[in-house]
C-alpha positions as a Markdown table, in Angstrom:
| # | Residue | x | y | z |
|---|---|---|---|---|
| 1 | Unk | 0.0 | 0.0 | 0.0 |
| 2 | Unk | 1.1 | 3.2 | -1.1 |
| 3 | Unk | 0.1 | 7.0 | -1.6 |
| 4 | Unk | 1.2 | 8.5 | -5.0 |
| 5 | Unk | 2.2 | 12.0 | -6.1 |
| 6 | Unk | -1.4 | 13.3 | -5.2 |
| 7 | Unk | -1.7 | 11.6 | -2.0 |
| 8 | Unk | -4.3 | 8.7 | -3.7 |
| 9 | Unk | -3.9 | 5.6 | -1.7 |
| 10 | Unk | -2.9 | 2.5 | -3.9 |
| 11 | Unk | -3.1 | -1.0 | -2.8 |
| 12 | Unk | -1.6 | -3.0 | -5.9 |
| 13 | Unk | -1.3 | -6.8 | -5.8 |
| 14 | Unk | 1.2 | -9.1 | -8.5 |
| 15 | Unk | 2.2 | -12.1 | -8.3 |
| 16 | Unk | 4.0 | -15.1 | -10.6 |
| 17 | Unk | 7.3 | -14.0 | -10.5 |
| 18 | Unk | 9.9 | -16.6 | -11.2 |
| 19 | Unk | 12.5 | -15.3 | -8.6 |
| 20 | Unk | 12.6 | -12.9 | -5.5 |
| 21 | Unk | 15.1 | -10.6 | -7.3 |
| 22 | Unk | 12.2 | -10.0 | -10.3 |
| 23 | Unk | 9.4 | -9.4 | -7.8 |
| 24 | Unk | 11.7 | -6.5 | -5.4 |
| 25 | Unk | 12.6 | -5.3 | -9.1 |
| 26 | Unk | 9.0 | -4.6 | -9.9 |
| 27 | Unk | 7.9 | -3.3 | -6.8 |
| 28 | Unk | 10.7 | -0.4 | -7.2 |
| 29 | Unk | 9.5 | 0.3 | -10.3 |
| 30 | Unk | 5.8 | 0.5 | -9.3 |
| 31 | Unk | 6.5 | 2.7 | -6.2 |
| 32 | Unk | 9.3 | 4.7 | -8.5 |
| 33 | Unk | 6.1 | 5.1 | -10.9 |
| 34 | Unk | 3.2 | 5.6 | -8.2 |
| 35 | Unk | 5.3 | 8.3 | -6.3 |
| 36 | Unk | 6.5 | 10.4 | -9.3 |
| 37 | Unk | 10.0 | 10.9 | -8.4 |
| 38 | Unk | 13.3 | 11.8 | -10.7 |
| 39 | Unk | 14.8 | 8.7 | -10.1 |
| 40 | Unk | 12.1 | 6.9 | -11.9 |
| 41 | Unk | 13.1 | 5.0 | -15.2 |
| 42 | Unk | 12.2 | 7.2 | -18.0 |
| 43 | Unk | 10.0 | 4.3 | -19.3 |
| 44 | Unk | 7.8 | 4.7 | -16.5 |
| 45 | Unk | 7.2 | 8.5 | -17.0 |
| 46 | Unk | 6.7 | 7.8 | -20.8 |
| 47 | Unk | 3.9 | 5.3 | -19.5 |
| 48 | Unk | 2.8 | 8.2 | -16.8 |
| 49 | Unk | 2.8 | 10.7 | -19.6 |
| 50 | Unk | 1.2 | 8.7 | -22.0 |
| 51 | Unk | -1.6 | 7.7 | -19.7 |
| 52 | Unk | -1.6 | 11.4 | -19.1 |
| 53 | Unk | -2.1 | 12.5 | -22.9 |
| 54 | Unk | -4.7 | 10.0 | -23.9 |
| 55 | Unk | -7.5 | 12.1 | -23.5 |
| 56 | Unk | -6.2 | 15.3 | -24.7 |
| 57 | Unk | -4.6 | 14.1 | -28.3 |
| 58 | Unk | -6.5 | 13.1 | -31.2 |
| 59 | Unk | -6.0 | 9.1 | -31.8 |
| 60 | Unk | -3.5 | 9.4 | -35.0 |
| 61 | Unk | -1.4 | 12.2 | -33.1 |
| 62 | Unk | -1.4 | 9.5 | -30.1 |
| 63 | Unk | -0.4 | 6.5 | -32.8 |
| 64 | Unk | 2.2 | 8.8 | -33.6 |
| 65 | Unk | 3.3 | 9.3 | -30.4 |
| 66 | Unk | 3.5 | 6.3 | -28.9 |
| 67 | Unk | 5.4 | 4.6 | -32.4 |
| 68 | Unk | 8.3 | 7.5 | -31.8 |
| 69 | Unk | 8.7 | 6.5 | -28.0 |
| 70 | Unk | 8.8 | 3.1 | -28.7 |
| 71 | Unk | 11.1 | 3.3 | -31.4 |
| 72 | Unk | 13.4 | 6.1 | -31.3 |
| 73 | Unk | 13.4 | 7.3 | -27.6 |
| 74 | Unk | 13.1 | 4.7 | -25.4 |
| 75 | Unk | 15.7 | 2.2 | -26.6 |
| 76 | Unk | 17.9 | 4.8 | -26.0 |
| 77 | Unk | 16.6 | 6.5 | -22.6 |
| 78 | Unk | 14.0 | 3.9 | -21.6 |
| 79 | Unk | 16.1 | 1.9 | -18.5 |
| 80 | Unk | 17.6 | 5.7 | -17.6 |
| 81 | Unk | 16.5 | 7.1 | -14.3 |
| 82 | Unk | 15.1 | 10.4 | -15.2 |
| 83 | Unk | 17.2 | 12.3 | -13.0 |
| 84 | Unk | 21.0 | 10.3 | -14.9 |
| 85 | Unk | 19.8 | 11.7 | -18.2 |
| 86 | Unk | 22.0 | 14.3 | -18.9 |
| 87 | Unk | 22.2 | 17.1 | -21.8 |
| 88 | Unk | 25.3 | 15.1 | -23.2 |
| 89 | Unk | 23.1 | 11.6 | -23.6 |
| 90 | Unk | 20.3 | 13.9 | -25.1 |
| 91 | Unk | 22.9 | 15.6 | -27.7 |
| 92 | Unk | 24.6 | 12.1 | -28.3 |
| 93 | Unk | 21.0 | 10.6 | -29.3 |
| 94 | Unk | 20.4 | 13.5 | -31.6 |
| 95 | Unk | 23.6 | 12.9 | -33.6 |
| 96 | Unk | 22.7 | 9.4 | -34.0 |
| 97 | Unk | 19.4 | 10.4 | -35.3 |
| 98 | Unk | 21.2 | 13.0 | -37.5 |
| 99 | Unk | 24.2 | 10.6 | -38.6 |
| 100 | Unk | 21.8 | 7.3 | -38.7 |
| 101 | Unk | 21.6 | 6.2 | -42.5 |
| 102 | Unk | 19.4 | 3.6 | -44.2 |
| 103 | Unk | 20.1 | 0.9 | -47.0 |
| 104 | Unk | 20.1 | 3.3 | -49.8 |
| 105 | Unk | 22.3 | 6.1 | -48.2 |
| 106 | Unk | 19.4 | 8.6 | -47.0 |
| 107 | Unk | 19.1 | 10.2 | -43.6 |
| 108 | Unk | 16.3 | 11.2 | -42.3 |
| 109 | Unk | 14.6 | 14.5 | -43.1 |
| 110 | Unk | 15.2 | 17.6 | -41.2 |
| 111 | Unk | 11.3 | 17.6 | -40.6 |
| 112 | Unk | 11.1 | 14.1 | -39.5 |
| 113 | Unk | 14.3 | 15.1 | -37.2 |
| 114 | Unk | 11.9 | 17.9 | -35.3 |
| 115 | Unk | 8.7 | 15.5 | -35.3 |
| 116 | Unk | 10.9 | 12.8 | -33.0 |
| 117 | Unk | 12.7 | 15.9 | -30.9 |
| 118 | Unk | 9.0 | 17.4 | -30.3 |
């Protein structure tokens, strides 16, 4: 039982895990999650935030969304606590982006560039 960032008591039950280790691991997260705090994993906030948007955005804009987390930012900041992210991982991630080249020599273009950075 726990009280998130607003105070809200949450009782949250899981079980199956194959080993003790996997079950403490997931009840860090959940509590990391649940509490809001910086050291969260930035996955977690992208699931907060998410959760967050999915009233507000229109469905495609939402598709669109959640395809550029999944596939451009979080396999590069998704196991990063939030508060270990620093401007030097954010500039090294853009210059892969900018440097990254497919199959027949093309880059991506500058306006596809500022759709993953917004």
């Amino acid at each position: 039982r726990i009280k998130d960032w607003t105070g809200k008591e949450i009782h949250k039950k899981k079980r199956g895990f194959s080993t003790k280790k996997e079950a403490l691991q997931w009840e860090r997260d959940f509590i990391s999650q649940a509490d809001g705090s910086l050291g969260m994993k930035f996955k977690d906030f992208v699931a907060l935030y998410m959760k967050d948007a999915d009233p507000r955005l229109r469905e495609t804009t939402l598709a669109n969304k959640h395809y550029l987390f999944n596939k451009k930012v979080l396999p590069y900041f998704g196991e990063m606590p939030i508060n270990a992210i620093k401007p030097t991982d954010i500039r090294n991630w853009q210059n892969e982006l900018i440097n990254y080249r497919r199959p027949n020599g093309r880059g991506y273009s500058p306006t596809y560039l500022r759709t993953i950075n917004n």
